[in-house]
C-alpha positions in Angstrom: 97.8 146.3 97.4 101.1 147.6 98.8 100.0 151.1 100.0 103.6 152.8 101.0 106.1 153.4 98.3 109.6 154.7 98.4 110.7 157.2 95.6 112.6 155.5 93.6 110.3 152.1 94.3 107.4 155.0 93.0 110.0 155.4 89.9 110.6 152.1 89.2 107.3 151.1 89.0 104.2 153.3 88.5 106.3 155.0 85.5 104.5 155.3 82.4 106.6 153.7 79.5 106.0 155.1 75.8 103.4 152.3 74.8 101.7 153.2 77.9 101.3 156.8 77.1 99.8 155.8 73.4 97.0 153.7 75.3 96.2 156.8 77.4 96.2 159.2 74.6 92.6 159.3 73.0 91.6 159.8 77.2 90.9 162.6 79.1 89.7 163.9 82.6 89.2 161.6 85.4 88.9 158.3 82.5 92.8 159.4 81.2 93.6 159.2 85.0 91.5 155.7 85.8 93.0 154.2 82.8 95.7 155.2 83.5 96.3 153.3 87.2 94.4 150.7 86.3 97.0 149.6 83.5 99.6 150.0 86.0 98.3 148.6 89.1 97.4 145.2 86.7 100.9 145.2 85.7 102.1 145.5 89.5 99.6 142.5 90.9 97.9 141.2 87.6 94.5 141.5 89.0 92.9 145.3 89.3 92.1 146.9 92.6 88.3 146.2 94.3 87.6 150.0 94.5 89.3 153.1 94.3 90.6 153.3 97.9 92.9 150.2 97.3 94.6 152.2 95.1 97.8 153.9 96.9 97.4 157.8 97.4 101.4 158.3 96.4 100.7 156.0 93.1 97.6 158.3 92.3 99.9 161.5 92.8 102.9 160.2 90.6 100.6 159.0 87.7 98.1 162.3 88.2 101.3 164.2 87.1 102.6 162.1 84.5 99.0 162.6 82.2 98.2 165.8 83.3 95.2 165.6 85.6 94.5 166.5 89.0 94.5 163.6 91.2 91.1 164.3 92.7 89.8 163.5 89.7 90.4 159.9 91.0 87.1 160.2 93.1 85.2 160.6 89.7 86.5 157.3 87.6 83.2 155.1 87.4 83.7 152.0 88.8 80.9 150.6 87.4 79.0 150.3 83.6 80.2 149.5 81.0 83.3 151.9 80.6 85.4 150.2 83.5 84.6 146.8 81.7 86.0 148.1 78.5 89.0 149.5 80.2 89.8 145.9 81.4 89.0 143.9 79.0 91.3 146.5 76.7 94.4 145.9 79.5 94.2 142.2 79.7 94.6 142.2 75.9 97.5 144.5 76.4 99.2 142.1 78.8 97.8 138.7 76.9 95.8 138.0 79.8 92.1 136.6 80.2 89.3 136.7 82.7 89.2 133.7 84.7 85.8 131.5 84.6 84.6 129.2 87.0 85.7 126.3 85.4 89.0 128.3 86.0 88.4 128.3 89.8 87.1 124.7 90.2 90.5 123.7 88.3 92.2 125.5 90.9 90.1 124.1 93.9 91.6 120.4 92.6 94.7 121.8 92.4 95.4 122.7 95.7 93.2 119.6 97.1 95.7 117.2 95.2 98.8 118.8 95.1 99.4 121.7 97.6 97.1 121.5 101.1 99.0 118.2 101.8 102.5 120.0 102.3 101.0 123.8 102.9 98.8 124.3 105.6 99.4 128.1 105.2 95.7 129.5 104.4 97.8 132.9 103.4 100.3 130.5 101.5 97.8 128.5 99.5 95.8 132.1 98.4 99.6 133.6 97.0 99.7 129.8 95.2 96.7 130.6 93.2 97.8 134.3 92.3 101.0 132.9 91.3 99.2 130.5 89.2 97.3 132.4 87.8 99.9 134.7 86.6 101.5 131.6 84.8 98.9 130.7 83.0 98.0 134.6 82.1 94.5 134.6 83.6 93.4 137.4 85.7 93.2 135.8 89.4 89.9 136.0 91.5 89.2 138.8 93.6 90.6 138.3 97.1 87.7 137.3 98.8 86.9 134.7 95.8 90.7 133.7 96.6 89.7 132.8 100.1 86.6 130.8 99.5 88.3 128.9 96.7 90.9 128.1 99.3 88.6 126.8 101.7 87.0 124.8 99.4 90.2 123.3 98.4 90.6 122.1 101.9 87.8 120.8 103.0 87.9 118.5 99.5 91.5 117.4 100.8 90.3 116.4 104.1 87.6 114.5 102.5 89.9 112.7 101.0 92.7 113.0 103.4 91.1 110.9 106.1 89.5 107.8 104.3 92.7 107.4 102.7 95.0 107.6 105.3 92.6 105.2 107.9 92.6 102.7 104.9 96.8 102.7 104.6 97.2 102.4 108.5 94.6 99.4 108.4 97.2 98.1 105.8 100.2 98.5 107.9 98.6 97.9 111.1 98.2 94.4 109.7 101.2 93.7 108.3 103.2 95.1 111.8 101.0 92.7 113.0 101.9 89.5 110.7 105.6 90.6 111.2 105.7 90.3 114.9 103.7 86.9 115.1 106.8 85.5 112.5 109.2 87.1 114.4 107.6 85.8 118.0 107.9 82.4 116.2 111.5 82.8 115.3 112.4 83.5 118.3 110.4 80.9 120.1 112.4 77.8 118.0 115.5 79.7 118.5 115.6 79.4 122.2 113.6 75.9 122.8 116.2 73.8 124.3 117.1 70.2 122.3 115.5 67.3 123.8 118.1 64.5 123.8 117.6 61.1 124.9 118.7 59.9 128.4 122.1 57.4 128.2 121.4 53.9 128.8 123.1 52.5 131.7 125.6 49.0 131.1 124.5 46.9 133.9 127.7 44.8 135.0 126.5 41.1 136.1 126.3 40.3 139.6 126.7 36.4 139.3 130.5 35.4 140.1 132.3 33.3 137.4 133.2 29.8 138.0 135.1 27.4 136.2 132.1 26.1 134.1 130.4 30.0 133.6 131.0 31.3 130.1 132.2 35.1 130.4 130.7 37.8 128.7 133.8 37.9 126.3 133.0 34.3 125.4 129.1 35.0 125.0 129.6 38.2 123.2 131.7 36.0 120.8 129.6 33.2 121.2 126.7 35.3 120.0 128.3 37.4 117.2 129.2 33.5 115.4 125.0 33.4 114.8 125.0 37.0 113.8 127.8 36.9 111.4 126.9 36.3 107.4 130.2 36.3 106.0 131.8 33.5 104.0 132.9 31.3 107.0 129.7 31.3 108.8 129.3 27.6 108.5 132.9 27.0 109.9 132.1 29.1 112.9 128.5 27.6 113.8 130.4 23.6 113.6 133.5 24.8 115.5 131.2 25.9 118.2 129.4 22.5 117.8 132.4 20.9 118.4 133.8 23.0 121.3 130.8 22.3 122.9 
């Protein structure tokens, strides 16, 4: 708990309102003066101090005045039996709060493991998450200590499941970077094999001279395209040969 207090913070906040002076009233002595900070310190940090010298020495002063005991009568408030438990179970009423359980504090182990340690890794961070949470859902938070191991807990359950998880997504990606670049290597292999294309066949001119009796190749290329023709006069063509001949 905060342990230095301005005036007017002192003012402001450790200022006993009317229905807070009808709660002290059938008190006296040192329980009128326990009561007393206790209601006010759970309304400050909803939780109540661990012992009496969390309690700040200028709070104890302010509030000592305000009911009309001496503030060494601080020293006397039993902090344990079965007084102190009535006293808080009697605030948390006032303020609609509840102690927490440990089903409370497992809840908040998952929590943290599934929503918060995988974008806090603030131990300090995590421990106000809890308080805070706590506060929302009006249930007196663990003691700081309890805080601390809960938040430990919460971590070591997020690893746990942190690092089979995340080994099991990079085997998933590792294999598909690897079926990506073996399509892509292929791409790019047909893109850059060069087209095969046959070689040009060379005319070869004849070497024989042409006499008066030697056909040309303009009279066998016609002399050969008569046999291959199939139109109409094919007939005409094959006798007119004949008869050239």
């Amino acid at each position: 708990m905060r342990q230095h207090w301005e005036p007017e913070d002192l003012i402001e906040v450790w200022t006993l309102l009317e229905d807070d002076m009808k709660k002290v009233r059938n008190k006296s002595g040192a329980t009128r003066l326990g009561f007393a900070l206790l209601l006010k310190s759970f309304e400050v940090e909803a939780r109540f101090p661990e012992s009496a010298g969390e309690m700040p020495a200028a709070a104890v002063g302010y509030v000592a005045q305000q009911v009309k005991v001496l503030a060494e009568a601080w020293a006397f408030y039993a902090w344990q039996g079965d007084r102190i438990k009535r006293h808080r179970r009697e605030i948390r009423e006032a303020y609609g709060f509840r102690a927490n359980t440990e089903e409370d504090q497992e809840r908040l182990a998952e929590w943290l493991a599934a929503e918060l340690c995988q974008v806090e890794l603030s131990r300090e961070r995590l421990a106000a998450a809890v308080v805070a949470r706590c506060r929302n859902d009006h249930i007196e938070p663990p003691a700081p200590k309890q805080v601390g191991r809960l938040v430990g807990k919460a971590v070591e359950e997020f690893k746990a499941q942190f690092c089979p998880g995340t080994m099991e997504r990079l085997s998933v990606h590792v294999l598909r970077g690897r079926s990506l670049a073996r399509r892509r290597r292929r791409r790019t292999h047909r893109l850059h094999v060069p087209q095969l294309r046959p070689p040009r066949q060379r005319t070869r001119s004849c070497a024989r001279p042409h006499g008066p009796g030697t056909p040309t190749s303009s009279s066998l290329t016609r002399s050969n395209a008569a046999w291959f023709d199939t139109g109409p006069d094919r007939r005409g063509m094959v006798r007119a040969h004949t008869t050239s001949q």
